[in-house]
Residue, then its C-alpha position, 0 to 999 in steps of 0.5 A: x898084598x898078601x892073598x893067601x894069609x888076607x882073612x886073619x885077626x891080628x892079636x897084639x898081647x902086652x906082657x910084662x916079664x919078671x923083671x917088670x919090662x914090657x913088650x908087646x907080642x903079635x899073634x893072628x887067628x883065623x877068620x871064621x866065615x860065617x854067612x857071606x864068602x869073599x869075594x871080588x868087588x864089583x863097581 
């Protein structure tokens, strides 16, 4: 569990390199907080 970094989008890039190899690159952005904020569920 991690809640400090728990609000990001994970961003998964395909590049192909000269040689024509492929990887897969993962990257995060924020989340941008619009109208509701987090916050802990109560049932």
């Amino acid at each position: 569990r991690d809640d400090v970094n728990f609000m990001r989008h994970t961003m998964a890039y395909r590049e192909v390199a000269a040689d024509g190899s492929e990887s897969i690159r993962l990257d995060y952005k924020p989340v941008v907080q619009t109208r509701y904020q987090p916050m802990e569920r109560k049932y």
